[in-house]
C-alpha positions as CSV (number, residue, x, y, z in Angstrom):
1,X,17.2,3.1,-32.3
2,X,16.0,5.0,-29.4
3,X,12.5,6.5,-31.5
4,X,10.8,6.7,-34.6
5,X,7.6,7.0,-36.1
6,X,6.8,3.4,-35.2
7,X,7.8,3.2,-32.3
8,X,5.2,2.9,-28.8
9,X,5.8,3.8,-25.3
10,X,3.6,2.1,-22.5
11,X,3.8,3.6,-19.0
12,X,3.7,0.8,-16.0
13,X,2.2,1.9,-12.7
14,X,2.1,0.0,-9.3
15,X,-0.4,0.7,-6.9
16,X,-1.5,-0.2,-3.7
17,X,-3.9,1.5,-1.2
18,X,-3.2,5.4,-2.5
19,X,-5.7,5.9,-4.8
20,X,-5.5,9.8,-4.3
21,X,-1.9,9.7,-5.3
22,X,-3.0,7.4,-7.9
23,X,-4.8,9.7,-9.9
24,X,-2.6,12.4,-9.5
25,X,0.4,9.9,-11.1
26,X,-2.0,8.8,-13.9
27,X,-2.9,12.5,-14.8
28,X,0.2,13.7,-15.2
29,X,1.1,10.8,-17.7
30,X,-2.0,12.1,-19.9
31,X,-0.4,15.4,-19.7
32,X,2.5,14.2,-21.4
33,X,3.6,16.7,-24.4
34,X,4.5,13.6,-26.0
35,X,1.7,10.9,-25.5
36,X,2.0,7.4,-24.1
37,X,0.6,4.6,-25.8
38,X,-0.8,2.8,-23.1
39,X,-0.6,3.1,-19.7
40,X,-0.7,-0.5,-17.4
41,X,-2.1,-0.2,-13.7
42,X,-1.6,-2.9,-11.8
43,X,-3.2,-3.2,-8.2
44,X,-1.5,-5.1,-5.7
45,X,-4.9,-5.8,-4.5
46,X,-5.7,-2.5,-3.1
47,X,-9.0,-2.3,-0.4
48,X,-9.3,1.6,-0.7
49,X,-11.4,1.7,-3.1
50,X,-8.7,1.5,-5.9
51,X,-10.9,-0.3,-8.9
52,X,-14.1,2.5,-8.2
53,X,-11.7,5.2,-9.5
54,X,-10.2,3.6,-12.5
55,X,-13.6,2.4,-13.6
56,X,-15.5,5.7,-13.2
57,X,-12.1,8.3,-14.3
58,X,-9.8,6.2,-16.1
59,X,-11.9,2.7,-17.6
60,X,-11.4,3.8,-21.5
61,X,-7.4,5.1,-20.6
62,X,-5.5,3.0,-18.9
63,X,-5.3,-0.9,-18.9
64,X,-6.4,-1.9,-15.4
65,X,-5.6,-5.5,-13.6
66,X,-6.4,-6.2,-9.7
67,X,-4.1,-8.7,-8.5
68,X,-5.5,-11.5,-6.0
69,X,-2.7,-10.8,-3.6
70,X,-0.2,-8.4,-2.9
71,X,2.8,-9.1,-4.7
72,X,5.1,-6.4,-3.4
73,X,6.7,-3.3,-5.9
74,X,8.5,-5.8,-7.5
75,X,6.0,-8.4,-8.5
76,X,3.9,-5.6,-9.8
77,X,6.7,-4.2,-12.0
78,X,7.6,-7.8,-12.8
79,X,4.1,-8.2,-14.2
80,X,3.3,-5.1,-15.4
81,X,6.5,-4.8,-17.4
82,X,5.5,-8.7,-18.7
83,X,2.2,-7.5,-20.1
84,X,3.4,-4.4,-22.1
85,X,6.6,-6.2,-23.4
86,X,4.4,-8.8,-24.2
87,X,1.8,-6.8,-25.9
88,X,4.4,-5.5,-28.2
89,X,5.8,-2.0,-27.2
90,X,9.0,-0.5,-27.9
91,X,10.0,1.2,-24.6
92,X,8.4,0.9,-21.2
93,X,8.0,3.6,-18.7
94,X,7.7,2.7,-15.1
95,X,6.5,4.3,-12.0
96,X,5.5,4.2,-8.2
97,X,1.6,5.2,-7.7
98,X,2.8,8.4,-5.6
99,X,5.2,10.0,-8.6
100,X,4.0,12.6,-10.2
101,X,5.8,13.3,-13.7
102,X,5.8,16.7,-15.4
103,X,4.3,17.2,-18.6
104,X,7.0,17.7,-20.8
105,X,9.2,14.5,-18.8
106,X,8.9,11.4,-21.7
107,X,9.6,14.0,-24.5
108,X,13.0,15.4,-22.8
109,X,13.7,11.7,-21.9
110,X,13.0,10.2,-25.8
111,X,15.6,13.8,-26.9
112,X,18.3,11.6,-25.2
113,X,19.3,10.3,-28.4
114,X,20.4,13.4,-30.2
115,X,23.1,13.8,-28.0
116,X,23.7,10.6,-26.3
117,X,27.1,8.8,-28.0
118,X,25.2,6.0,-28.5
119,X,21.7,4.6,-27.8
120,X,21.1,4.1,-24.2
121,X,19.3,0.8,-22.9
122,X,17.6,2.7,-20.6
123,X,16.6,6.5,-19.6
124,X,15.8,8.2,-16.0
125,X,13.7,10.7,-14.7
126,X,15.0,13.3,-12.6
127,X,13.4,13.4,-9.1
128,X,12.7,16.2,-7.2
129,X,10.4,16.6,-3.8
130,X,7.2,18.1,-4.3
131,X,8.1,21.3,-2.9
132,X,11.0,21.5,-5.5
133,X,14.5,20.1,-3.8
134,X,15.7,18.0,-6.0
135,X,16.7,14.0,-4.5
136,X,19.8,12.2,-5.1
137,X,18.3,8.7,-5.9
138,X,20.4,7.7,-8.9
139,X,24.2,6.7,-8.0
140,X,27.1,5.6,-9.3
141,X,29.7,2.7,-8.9
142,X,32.8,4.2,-7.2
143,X,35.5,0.9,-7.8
144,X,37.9,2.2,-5.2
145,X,35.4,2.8,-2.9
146,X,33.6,0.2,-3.7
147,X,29.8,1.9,-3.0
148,X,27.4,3.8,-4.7
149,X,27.9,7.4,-4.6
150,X,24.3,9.6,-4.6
151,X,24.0,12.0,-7.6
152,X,22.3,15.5,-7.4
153,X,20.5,16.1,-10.6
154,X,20.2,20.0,-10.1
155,X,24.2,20.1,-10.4
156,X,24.4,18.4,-13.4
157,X,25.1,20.0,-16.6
158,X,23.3,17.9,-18.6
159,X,22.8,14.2,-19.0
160,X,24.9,11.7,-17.2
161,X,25.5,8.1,-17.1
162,X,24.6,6.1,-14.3
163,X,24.8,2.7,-12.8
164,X,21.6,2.3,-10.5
165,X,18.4,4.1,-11.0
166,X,14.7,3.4,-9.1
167,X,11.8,2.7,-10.8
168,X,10.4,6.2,-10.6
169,X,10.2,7.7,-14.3
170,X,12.7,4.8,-15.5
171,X,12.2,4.5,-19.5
172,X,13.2,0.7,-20.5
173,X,14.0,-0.2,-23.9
174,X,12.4,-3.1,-26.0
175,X,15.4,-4.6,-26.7
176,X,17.0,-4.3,-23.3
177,X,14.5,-6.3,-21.4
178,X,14.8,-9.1,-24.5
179,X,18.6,-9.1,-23.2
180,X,18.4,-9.3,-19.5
181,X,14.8,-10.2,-18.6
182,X,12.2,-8.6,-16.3
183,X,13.1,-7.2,-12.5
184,X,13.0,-10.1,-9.8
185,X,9.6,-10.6,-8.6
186,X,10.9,-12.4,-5.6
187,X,12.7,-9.4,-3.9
188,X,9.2,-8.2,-3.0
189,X,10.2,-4.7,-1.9
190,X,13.4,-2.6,-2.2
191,X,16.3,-3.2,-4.1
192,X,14.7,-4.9,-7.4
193,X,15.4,-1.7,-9.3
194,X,18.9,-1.5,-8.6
195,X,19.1,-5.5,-9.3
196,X,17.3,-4.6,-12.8
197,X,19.6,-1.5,-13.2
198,X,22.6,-4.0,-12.6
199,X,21.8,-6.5,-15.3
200,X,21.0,-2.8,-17.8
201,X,24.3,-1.6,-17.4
202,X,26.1,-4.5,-18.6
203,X,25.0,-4.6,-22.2
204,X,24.6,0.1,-22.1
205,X,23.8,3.2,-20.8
206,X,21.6,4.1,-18.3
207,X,21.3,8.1,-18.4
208,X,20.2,10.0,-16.1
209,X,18.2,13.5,-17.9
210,X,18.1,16.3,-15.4
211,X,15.4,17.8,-18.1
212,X,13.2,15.0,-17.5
213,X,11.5,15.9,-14.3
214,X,9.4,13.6,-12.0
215,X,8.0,14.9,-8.5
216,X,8.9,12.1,-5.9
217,X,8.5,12.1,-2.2
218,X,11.7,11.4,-0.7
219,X,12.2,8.7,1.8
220,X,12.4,10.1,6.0
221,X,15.9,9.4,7.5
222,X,14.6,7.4,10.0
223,X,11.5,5.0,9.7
224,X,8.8,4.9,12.4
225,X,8.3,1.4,14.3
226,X,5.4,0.5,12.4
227,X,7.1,1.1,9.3
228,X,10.4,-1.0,10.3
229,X,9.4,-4.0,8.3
230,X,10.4,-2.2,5.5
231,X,14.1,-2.3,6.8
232,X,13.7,-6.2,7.0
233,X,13.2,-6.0,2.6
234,X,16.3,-3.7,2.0
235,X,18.5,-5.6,4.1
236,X,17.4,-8.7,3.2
237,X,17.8,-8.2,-0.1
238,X,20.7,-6.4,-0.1
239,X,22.3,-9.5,1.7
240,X,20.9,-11.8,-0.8
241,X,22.4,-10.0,-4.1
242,X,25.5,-9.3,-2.4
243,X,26.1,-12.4,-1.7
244,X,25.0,-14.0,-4.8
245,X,27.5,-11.8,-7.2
246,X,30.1,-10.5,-4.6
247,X,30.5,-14.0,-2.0
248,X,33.6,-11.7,-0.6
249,X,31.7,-8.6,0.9
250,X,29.6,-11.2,3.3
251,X,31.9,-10.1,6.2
252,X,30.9,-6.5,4.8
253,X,27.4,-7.0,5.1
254,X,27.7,-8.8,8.8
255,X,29.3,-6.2,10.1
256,X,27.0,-3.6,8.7
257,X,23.9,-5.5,10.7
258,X,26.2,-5.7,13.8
259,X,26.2,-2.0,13.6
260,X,22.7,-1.8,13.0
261,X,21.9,-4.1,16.7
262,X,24.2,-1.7,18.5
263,X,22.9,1.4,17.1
264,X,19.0,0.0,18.4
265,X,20.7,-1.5,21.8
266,X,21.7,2.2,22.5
267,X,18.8,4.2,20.9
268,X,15.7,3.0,20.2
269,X,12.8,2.3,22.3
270,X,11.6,-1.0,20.7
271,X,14.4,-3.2,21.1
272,X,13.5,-6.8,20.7
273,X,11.4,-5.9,17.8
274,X,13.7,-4.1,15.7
275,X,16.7,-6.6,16.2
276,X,14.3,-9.6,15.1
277,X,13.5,-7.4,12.3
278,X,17.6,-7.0,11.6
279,X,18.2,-10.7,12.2
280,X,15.5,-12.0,10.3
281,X,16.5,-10.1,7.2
282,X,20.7,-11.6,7.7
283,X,19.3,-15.1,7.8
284,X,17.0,-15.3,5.1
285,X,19.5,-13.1,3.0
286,X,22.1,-15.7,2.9
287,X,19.8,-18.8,3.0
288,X,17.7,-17.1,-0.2
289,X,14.5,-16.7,1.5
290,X,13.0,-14.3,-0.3
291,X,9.6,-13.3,-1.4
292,X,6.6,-11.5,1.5
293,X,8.7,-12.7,4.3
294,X,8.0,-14.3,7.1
295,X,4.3,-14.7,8.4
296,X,4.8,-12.3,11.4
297,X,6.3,-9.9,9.4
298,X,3.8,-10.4,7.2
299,X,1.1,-9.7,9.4
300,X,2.7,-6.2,11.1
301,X,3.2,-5.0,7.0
302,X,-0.6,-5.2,6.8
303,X,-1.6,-3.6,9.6
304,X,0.9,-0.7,9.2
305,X,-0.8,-0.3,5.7
């Protein structure tokens, strides 16, 4: 199931405002020892000058679409995925703008099924930094424990199965996304990969293939104050999802925020606007207000960017 001669891959890339990085992604894809099909760009309406490269570098390679508005990582995977599934193709490769796959990445993730027990639903890149550390940013459901425990690709023997994967050198089948439908365009930003990951691994494998490199930079441990909008998206949606499918872990999640206030009431410098940023994300979390967030949020996203 997983290839034959018939079968098409299509890479999906999301961009926004890194057109350097952009190219570099897109030229490694046509590096690939084993071809993509087709390779979808979609611009989350990008004002860098996005559009002059793919028309003068790329116009007769990749499939470009400019978006009227930015619809966040996960309305442009949402859409992007839509448009190759729709178009026909068998498996779907997705990535961020800045990842940088190596050439021989597709090919070691497609020889998954000479080993594998049984056709996966879904294959993964292994991420590494580009100075060559490799990043923990696949996990695994621990049931005792109840979280997701990080796995380190360069101590892996060989393929593994896990439970949540990101959309950095994700290989999607056909069928799969027939099953369980496209990632949540709503989220916006963080956390619609491992929402899409969680709906994967309940009709297969997703499987992780050290082999399969990708080049990824890996996210700072502790985001600067312009950047802390972002934190508003993973909690947010983090609160949302766990409370949909797990009502019991609300408690969880309340106290996790509490920590969060205390930790910026003893530490940080900008106060007041980190809290709002934390109480923001609990409220519309449980109420379901998803989507680009609030318009003041909104407006210090942009002008971070």
């Amino acid at each position: 199931m997983f290839e034959n001669k018939h079968e098409t891959v299509a890479a999906v890339v999301v961009t926004y405002n890194r057109k350097e990085l952009l190219r570099q992604c897109l030229d490694g894809i046509l590096a690939q020892t084993r071809p993509v099909d087709a390779i979808y760009v979609v611009d989350n309406a990008s004002t860098d000058g996005t559009d002059q490269i793919i028309a003068t570098e790329y116009a007769d390679r990749v499939m470009y679409e400019r978006l009227p508005q930015n619809t966040g990582s996960a309305g442009g995977f949402h859409h992007g995925m839509k448009r190759a599934y729709e178009d026909g193709h068998d498996w779907i490769w997705v990535m961020d703008d800045d990842a940088a796959p190596h050439s021989a990445a597709l090919a070691c993730l497609l020889e998954i099924k000479k080993t594998w027990p049984r056709p996966p639903v879904a294959a993964v890149c292994a991420q590494f930094a580009p100075g060559g550390m490799a990043l923990a940013t696949s996990y695994i459901y621990n049931s005792q424990s109840r979280r997701l425990e990080p796995i380190d690709p360069s101590k892996l023997p060989g393929p593994a199965r896990v439970d949540v994967a990101p959309f950095v050198g994700l290989l999607v089948s056909r069928d799969a996304i027939a099953r369980v439908g496209l990632p949540m365009a709503q989220l916006y930003l963080w956390g619609d990969d491992g929402e899409f990951c969680w709906r994967l691994r309940e009709i297969g494998d997703i499987v992780l293939v050290p082999t399969a490199r990708i080049e990824h930079p890996g996210r700072p441990e502790r985001l600067p104050v312009t950047e802390y909008w972002k934190v508003y998206y993973g909690l947010r949606n983090r609160i949302y999802l766990r409370h949909r499918v797990e009502p019991r872990s609300a408690a969880a999640l309340l106290a996790m925020a509490g920590r969060m206030v205390l930790g910026i009431c003893r530490h940080d410098r900008e106060k007041v606007l980190r809290i709002r940023v934390v109480l923001q994300a609990v409220l519309d979390g449980f109420r379901g207000r998803l989507g680009p967030g609030p318009q003041w949020l909104c407006r210090r996203r942009e002008d971070a960017r």
